[in-house]
Backbone of each chain as nested JSON, in Angstrom:
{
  "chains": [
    {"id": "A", "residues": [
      {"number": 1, "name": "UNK", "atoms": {"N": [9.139, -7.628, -22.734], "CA": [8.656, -6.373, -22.192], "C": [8.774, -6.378, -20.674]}},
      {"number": 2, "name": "UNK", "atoms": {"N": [9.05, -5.407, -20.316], "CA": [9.239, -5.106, -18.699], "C": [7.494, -4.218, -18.499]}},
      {"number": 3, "name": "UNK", "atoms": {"N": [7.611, -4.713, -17.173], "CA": [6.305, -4.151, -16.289], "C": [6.264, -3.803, -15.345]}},
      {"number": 4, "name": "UNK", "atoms": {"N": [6.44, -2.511, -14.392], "CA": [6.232, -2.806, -13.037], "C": [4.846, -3.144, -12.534]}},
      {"number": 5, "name": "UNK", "atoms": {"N": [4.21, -3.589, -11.147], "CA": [3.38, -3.888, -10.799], "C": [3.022, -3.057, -9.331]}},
      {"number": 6, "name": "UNK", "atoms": {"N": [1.989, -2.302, -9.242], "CA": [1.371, -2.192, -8.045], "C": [0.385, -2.802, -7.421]}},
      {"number": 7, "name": "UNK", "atoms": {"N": [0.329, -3.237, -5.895], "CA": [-0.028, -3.983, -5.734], "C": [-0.421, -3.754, -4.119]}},
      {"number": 8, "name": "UNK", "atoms": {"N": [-1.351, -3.786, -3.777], "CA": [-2.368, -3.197, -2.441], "C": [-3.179, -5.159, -1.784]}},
      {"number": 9, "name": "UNK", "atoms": {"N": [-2.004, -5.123, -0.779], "CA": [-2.986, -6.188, -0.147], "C": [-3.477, -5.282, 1.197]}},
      {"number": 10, "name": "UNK", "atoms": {"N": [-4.787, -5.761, 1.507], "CA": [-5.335, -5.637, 2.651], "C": [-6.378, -5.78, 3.635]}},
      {"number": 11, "name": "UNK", "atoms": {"N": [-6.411, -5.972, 4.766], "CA": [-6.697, -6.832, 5.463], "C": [-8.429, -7.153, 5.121]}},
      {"number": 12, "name": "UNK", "atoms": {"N": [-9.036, -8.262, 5.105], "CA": [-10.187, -8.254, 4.832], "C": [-11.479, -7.603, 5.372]}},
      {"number": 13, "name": "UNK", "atoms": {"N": [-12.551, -7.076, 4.946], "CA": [-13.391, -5.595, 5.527], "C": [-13.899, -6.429, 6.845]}},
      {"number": 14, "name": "UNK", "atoms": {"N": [-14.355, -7.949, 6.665], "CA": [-14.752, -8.423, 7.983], "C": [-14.275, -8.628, 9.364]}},
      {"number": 15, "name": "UNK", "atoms": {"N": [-12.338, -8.477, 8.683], "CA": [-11.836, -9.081, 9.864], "C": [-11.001, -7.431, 10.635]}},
      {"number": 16, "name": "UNK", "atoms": {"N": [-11.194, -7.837, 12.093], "CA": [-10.783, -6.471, 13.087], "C": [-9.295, -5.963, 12.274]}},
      {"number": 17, "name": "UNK", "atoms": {"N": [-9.03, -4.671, 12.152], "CA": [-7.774, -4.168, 11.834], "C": [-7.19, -3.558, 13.057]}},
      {"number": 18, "name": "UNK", "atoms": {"N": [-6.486, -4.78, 14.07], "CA": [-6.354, -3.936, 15.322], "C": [-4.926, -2.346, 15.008]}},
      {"number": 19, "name": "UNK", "atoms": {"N": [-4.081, -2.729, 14.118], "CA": [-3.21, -1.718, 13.89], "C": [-4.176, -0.361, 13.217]}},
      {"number": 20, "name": "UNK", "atoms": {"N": [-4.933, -0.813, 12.711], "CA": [-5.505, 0.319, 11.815], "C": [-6.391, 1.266, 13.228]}},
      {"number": 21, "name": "UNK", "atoms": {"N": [-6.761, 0.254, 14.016], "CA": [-7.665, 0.895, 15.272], "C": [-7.09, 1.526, 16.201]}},
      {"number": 22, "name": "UNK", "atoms": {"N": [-5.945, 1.326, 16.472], "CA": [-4.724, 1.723, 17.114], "C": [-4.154, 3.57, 16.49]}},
      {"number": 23, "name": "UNK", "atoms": {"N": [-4.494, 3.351, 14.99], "CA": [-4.084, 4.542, 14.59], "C": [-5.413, 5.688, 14.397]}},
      {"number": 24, "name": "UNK", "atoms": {"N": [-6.087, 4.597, 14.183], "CA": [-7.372, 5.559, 14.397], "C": [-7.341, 6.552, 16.011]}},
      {"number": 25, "name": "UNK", "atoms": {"N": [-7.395, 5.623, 16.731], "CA": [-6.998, 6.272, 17.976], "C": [-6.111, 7.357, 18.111]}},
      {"number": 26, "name": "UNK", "atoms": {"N": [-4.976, 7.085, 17.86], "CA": [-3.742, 8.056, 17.635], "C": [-4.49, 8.965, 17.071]}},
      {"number": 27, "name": "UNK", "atoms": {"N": [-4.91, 9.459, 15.622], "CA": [-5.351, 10.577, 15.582], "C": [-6.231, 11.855, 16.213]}},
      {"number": 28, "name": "UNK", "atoms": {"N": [-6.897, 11.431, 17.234], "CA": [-7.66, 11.921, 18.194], "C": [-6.81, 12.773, 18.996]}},
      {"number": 29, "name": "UNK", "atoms": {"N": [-5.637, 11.551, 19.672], "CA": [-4.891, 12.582, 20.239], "C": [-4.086, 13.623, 19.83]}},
      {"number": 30, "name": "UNK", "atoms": {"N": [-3.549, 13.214, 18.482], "CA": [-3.05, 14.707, 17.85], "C": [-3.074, 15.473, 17.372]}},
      {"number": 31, "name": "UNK", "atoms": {"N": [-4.995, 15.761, 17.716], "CA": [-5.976, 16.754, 17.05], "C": [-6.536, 16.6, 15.78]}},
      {"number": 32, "name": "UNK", "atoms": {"N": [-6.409, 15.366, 15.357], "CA": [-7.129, 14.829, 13.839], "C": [-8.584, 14.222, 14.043]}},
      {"number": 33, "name": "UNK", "atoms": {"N": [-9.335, 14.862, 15.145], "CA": [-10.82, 13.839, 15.211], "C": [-11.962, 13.42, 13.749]}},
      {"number": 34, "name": "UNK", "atoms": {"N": [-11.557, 14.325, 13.009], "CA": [-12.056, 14.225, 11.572], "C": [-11.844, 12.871, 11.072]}},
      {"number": 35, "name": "UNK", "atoms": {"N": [-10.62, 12.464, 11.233], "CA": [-9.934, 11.046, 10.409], "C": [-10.66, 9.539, 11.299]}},
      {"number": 36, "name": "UNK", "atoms": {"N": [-10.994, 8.892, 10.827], "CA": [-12.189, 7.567, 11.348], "C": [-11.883, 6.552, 10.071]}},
      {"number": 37, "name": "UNK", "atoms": {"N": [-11.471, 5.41, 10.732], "CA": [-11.864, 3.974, 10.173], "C": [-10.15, 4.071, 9.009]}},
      {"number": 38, "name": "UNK", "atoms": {"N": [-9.337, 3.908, 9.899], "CA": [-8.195, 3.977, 9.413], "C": [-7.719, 2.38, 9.154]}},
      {"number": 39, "name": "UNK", "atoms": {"N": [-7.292, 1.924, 7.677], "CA": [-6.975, 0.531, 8.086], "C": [-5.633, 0.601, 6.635]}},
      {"number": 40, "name": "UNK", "atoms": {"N": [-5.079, -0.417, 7.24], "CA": [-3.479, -0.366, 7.116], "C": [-3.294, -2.015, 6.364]}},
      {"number": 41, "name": "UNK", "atoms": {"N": [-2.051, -1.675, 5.451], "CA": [-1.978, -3.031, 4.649], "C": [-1.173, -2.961, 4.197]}},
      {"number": 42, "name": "UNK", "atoms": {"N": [-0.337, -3.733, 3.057], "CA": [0.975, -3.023, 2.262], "C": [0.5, -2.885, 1.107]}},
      {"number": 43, "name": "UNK", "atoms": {"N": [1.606, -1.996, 0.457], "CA": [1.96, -1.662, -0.885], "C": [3.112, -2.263, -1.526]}},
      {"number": 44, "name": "UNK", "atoms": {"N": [2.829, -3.023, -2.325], "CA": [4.006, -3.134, -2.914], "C": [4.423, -3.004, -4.396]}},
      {"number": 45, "name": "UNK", "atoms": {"N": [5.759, -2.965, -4.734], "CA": [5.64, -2.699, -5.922], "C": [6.722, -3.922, -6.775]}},
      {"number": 46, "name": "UNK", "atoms": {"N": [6.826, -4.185, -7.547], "CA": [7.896, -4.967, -8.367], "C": [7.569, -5.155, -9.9]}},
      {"number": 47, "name": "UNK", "atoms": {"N": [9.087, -5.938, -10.774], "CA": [9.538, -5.571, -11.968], "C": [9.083, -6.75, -12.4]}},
      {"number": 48, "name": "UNK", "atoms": {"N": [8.428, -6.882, -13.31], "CA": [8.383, -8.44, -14.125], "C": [8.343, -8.107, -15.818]}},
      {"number": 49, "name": "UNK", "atoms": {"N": [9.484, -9.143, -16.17], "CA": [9.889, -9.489, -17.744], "C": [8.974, -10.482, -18.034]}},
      {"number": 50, "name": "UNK", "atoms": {"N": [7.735, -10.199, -19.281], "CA": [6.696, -11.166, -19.601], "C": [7.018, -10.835, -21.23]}},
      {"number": 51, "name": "UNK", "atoms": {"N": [6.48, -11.439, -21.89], "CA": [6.19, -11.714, -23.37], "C": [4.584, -10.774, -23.648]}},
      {"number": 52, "name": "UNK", "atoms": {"N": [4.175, -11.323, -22.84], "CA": [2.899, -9.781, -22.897], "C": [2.102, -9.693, -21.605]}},
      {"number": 53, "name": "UNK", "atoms": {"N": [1.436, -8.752, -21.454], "CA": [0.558, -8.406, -20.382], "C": [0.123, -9.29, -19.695]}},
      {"number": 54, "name": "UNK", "atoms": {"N": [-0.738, -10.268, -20.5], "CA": [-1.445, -10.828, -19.922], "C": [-0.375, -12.113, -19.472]}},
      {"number": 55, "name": "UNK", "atoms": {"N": [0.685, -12.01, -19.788], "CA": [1.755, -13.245, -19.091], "C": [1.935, -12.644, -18.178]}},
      {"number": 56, "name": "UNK", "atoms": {"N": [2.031, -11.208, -17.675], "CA": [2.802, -10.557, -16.918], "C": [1.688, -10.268, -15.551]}},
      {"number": 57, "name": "UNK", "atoms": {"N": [0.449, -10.534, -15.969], "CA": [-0.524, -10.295, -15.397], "C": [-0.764, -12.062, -14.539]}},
      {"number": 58, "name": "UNK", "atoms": {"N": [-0.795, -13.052, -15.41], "CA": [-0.913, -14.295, -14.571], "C": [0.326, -14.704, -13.777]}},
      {"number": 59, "name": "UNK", "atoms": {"N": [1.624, -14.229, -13.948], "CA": [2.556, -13.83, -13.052], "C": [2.437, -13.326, -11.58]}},
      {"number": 60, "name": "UNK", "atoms": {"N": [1.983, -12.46, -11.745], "CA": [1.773, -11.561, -10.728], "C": [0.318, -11.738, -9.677]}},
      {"number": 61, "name": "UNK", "atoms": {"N": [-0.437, -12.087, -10.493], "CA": [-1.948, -13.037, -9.978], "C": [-0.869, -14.048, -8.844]}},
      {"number": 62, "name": "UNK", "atoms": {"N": [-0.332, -15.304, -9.276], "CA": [0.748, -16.213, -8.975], "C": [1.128, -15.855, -7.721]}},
      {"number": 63, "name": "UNK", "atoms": {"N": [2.104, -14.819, -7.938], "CA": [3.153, -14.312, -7.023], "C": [2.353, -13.929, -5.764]}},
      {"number": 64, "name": "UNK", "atoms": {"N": [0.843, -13.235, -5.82], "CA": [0.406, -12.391, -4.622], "C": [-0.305, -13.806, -3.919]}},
      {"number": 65, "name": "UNK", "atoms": {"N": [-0.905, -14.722, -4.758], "CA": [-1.736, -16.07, -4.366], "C": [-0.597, -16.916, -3.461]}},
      {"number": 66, "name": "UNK", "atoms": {"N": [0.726, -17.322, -3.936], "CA": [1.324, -17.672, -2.84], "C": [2.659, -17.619, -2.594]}},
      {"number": 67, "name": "UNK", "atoms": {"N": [2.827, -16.084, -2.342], "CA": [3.676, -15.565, -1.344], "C": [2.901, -14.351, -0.406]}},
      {"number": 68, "name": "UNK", "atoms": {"N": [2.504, -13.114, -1.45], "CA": [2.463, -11.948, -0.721], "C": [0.67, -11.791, -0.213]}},
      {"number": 69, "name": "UNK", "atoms": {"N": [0.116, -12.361, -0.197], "CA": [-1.073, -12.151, 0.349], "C": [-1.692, -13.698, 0.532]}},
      {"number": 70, "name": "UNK", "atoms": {"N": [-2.279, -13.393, 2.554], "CA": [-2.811, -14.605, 2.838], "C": [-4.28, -14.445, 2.66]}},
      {"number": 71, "name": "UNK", "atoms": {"N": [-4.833, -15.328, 1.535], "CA": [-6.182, -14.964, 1.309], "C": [-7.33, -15.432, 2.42]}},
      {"number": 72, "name": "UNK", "atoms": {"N": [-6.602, -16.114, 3.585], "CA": [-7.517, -16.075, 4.265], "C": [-7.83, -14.727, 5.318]}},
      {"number": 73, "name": "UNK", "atoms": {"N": [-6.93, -14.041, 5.135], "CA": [-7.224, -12.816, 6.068], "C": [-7.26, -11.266, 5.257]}},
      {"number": 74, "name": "UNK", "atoms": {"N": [-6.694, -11.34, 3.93], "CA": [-5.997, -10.434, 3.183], "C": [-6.91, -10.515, 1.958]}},
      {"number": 75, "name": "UNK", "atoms": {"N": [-6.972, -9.793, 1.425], "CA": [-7.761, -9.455, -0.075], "C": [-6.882, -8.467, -1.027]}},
      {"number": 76, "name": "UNK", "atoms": {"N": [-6.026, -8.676, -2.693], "CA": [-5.223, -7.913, -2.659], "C": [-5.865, -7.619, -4.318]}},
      {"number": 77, "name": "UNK", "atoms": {"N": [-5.294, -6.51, -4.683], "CA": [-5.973, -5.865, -6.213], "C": [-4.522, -5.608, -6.585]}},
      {"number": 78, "name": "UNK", "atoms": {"N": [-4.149, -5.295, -7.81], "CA": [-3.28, -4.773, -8.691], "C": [-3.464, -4.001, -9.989]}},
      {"number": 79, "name": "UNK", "atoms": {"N": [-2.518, -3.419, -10.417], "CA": [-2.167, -2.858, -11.902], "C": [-0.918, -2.843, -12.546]}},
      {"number": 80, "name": "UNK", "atoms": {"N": [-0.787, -3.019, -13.607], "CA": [0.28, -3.406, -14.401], "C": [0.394, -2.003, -15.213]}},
      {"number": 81, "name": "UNK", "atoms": {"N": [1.911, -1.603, -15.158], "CA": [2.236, -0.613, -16.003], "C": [3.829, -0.96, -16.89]}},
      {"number": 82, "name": "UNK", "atoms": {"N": [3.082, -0.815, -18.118], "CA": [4.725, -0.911, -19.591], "C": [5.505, -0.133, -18.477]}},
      {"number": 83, "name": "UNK", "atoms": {"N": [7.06, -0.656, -18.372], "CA": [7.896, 0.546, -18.213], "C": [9.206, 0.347, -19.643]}}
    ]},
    {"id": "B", "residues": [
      {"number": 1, "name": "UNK", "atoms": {"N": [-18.665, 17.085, 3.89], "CA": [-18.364, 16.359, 2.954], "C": [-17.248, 15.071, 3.751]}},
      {"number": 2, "name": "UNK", "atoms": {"N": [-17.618, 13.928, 3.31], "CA": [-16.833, 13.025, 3.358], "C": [-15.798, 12.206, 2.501]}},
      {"number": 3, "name": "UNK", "atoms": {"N": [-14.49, 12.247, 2.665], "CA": [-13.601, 11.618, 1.899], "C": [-13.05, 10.398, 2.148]}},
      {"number": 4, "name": "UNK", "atoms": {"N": [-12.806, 9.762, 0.81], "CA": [-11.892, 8.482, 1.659], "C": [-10.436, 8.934, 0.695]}},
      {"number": 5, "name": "UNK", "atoms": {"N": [-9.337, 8.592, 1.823], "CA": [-8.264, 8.858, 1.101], "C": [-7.325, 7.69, 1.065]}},
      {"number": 6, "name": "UNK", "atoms": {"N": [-6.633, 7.469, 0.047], "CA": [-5.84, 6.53, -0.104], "C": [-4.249, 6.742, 0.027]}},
      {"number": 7, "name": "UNK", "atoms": {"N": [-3.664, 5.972, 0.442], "CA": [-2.005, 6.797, 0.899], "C": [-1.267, 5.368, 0.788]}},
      {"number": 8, "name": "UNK", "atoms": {"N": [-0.123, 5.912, 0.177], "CA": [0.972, 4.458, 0.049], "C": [2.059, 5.446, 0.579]}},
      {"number": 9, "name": "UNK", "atoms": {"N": [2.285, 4.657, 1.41], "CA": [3.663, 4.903, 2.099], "C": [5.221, 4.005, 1.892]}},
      {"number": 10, "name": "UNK", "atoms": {"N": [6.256, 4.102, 1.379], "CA": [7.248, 3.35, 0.486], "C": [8.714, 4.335, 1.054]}},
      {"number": 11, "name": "UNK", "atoms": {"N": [9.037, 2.533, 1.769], "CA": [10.636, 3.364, 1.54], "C": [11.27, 3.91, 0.927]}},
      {"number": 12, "name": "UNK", "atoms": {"N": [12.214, 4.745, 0.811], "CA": [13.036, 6.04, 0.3], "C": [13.419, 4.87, -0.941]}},
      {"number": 13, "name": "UNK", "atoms": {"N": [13.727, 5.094, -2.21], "CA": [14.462, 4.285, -3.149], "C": [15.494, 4.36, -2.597]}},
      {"number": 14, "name": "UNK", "atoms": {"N": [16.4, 5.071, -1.979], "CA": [18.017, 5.397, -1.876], "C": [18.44, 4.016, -0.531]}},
      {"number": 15, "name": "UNK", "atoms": {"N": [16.817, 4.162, 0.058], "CA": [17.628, 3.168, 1.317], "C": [17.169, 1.754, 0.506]}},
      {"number": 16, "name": "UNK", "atoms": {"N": [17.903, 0.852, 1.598], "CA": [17.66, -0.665, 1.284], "C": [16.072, -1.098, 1.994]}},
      {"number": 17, "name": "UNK", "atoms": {"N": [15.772, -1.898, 1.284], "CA": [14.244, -2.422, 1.684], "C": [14.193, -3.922, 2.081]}},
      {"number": 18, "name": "UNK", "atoms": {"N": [15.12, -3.99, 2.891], "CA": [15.325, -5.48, 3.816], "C": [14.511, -6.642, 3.228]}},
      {"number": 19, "name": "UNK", "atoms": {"N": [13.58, -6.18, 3.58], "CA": [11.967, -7.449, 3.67], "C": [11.52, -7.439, 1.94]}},
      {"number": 20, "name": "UNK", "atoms": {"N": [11.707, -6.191, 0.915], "CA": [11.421, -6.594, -0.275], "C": [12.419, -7.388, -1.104]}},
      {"number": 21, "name": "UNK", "atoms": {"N": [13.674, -7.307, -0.403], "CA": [15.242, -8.02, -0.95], "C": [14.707, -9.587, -0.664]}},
      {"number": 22, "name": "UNK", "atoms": {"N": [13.622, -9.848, 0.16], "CA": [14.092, -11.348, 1.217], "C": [12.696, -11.831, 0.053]}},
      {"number": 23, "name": "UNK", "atoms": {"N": [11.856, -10.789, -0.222], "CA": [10.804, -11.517, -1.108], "C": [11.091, -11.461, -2.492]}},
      {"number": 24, "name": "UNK", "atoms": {"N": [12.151, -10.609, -2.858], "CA": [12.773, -11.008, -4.558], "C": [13.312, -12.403, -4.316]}},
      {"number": 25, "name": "UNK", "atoms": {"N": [14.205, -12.659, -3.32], "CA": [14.835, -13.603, -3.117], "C": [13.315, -14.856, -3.261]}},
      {"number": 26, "name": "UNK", "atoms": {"N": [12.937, -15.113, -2.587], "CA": [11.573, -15.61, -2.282], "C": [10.987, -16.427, -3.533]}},
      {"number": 27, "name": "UNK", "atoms": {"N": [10.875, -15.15, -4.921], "CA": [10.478, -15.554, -5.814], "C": [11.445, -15.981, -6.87]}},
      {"number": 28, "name": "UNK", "atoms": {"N": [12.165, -16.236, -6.751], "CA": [13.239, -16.914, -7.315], "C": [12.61, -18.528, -6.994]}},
      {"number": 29, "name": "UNK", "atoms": {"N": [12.595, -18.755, -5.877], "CA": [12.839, -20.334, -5.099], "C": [11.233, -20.652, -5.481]}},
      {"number": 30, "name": "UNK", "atoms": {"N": [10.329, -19.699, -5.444], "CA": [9.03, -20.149, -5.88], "C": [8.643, -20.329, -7.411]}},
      {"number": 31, "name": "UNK", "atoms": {"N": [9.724, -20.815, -8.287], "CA": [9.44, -20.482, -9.779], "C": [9.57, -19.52, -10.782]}},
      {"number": 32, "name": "UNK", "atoms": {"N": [9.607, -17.859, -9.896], "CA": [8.76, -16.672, -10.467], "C": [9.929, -15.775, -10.834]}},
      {"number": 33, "name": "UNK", "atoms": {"N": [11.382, -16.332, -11.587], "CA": [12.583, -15.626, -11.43], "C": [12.128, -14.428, -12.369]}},
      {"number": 34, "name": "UNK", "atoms": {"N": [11.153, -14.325, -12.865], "CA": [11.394, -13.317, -13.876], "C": [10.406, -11.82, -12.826]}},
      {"number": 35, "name": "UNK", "atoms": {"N": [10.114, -11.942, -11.546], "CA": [10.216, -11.074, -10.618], "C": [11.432, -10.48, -10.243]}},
      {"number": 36, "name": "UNK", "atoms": {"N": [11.399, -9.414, -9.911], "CA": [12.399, -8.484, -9.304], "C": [12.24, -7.001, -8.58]}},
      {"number": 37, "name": "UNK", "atoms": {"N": [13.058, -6.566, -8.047], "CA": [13.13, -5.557, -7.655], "C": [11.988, -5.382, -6.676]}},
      {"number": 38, "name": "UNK", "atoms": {"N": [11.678, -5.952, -5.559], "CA": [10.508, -6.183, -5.174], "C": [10.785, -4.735, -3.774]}},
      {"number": 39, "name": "UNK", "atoms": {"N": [9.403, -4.225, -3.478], "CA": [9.517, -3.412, -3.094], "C": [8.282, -3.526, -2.335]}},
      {"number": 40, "name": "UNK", "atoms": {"N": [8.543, -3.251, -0.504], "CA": [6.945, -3.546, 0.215], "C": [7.167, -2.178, 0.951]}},
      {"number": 41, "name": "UNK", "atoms": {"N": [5.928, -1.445, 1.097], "CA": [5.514, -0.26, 2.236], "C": [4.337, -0.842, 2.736]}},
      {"number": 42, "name": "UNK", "atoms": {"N": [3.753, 0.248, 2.869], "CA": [2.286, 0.246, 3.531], "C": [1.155, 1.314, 2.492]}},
      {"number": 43, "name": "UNK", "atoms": {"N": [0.055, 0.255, 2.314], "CA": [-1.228, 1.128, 2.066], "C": [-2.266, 1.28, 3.184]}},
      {"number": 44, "name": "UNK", "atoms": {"N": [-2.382, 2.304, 2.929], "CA": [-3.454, 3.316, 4.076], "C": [-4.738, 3.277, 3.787]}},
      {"number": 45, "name": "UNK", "atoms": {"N": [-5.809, 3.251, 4.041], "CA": [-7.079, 3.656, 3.606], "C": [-7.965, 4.552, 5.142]}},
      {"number": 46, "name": "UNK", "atoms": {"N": [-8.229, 5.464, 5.026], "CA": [-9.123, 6.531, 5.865], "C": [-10.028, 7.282, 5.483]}},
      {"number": 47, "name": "UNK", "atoms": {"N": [-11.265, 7.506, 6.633], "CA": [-12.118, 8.582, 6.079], "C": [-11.891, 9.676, 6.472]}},
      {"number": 48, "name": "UNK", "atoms": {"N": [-12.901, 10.81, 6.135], "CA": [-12.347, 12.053, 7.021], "C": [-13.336, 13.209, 6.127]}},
      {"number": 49, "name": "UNK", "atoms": {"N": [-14.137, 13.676, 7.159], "CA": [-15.197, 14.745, 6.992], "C": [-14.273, 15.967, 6.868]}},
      {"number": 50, "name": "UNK", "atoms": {"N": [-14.095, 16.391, 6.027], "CA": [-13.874, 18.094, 5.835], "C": [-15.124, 19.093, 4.979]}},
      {"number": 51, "name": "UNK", "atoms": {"N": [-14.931, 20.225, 5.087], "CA": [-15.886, 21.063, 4.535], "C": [-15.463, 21.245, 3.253]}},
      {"number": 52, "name": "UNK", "atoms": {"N": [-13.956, 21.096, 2.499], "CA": [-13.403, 21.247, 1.257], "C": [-12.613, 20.126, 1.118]}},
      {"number": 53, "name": "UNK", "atoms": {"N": [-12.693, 20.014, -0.115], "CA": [-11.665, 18.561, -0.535], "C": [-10.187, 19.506, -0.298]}},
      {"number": 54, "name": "UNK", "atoms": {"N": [-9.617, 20.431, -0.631], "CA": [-8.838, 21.059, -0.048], "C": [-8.51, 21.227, 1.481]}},
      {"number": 55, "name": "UNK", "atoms": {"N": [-9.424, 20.917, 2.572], "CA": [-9.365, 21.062, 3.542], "C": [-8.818, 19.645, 4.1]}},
      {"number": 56, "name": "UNK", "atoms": {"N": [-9.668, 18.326, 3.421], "CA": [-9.234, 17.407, 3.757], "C": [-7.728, 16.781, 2.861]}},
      {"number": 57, "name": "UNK", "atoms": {"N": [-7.471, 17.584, 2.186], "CA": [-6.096, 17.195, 1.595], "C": [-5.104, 17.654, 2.947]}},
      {"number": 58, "name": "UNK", "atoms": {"N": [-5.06, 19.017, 3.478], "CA": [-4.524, 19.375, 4.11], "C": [-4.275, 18.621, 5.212]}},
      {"number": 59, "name": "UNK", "atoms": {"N": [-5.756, 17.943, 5.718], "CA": [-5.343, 17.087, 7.062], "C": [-5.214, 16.099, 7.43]}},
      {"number": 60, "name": "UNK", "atoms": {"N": [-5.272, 15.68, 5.619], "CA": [-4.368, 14.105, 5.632], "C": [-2.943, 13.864, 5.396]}},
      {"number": 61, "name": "UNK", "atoms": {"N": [-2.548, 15.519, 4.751], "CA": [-0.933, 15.71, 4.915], "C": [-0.349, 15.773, 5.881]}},
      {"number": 62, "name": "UNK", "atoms": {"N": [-1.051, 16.428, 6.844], "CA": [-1.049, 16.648, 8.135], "C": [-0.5, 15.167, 9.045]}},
      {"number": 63, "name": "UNK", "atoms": {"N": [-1.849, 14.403, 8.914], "CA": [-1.826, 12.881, 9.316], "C": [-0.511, 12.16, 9.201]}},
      {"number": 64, "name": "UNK", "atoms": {"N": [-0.464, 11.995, 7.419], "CA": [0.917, 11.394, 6.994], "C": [2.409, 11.74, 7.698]}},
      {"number": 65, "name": "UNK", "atoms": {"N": [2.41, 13.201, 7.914], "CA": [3.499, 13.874, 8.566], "C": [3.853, 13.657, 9.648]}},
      {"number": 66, "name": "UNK", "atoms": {"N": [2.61, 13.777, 10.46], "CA": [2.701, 13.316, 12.165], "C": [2.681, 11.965, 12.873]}},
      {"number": 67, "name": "UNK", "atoms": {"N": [2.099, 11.217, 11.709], "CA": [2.236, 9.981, 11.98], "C": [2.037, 8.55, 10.989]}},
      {"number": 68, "name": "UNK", "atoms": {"N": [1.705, 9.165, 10.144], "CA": [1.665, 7.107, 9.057], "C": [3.114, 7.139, 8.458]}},
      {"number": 69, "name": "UNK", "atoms": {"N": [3.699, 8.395, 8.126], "CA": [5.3, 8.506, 7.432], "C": [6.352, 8.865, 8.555]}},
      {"number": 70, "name": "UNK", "atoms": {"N": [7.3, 7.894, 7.879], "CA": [8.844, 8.734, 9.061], "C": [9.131, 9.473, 7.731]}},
      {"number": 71, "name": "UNK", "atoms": {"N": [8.886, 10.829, 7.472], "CA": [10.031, 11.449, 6.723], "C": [11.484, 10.844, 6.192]}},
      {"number": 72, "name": "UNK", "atoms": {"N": [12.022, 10.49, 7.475], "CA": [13.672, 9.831, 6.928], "C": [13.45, 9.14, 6.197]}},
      {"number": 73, "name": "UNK", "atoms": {"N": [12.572, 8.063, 6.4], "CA": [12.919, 6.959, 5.61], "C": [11.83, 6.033, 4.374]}},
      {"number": 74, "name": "UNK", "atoms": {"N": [10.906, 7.452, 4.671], "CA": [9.475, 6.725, 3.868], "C": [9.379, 8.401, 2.914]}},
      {"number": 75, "name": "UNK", "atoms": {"N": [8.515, 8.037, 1.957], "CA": [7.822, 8.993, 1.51], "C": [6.379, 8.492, 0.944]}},
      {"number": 76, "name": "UNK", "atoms": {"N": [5.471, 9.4, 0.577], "CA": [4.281, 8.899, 1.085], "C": [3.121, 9.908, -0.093]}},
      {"number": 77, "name": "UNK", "atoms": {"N": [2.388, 9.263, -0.913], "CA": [1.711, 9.655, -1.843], "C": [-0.148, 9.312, -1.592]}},
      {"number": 78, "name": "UNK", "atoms": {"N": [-0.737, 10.365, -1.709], "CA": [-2.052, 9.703, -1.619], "C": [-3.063, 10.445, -2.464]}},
      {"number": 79, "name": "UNK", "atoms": {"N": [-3.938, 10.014, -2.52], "CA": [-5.258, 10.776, -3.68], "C": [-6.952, 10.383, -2.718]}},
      {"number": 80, "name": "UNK", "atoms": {"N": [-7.325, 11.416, -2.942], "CA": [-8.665, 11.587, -1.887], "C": [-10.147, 11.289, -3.462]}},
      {"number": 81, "name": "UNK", "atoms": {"N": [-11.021, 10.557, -2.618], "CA": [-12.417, 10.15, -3.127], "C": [-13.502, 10.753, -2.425]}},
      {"number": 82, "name": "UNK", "atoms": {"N": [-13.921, 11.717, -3.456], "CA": [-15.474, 11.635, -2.34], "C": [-16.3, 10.805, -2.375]}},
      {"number": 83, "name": "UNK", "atoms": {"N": [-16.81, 10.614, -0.878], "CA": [-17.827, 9.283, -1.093], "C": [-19.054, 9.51, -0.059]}}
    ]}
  ]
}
């Protein structure tokens, strides 16, 4: 079975998001004062061939633990969808 | 009323995604060949006081347009929470 995966790392709530503060800022100046506490991280998405979910799921657990998210600064969630 | 909105921002499928090519590659060498097609943007998270959830849809389209998306080369999906 094929799966794609979405997948949201981002930066941890304790630690400063100077890019996210940066854009927070930005909005002020281009008349968005409404928008506050902007914080920024990736998205990613990818294909994994598992035997079932839950293979496809400790896969992907795997993959974000050590490559795509540094858990010392980063905190990341996912979902698995049949394609 | 206060919203939090969520926004993934993702390169165009049509263009190449440099940095998700270098982390398919990646997971190959880390064990995980049955990854693919790997694909990285950016997730967003913001608040934003509007008087209508309609109002704040508007001026987070707004946001995305003027500044979290390049049009050319991103496109950009999000869904609002009241909180």
């Amino acid at each position: 079975m094929n799966y794609r995966a979405e997948i949201d790392v981002m930066p941890l709530k304790a630690l400063l998001d100077p890019q996210g503060k940066a854009v927070t800022g930005s909005m002020k100046n281009l008349g968005l004062p409404e928008i506050q506490n902007v914080r920024i991280g990736k998205h990613i998405t990818l294909e994994i061939e598992a035997s079932t979910k839950e293979m496809a799921n400790s896969k992907v657990d795997e993959a974000c633990k050590k490559l795509l998210a540094n858990q010392i600064m980063e905190s990341y969630v996912f979902e698995l969808f049949e394609i």
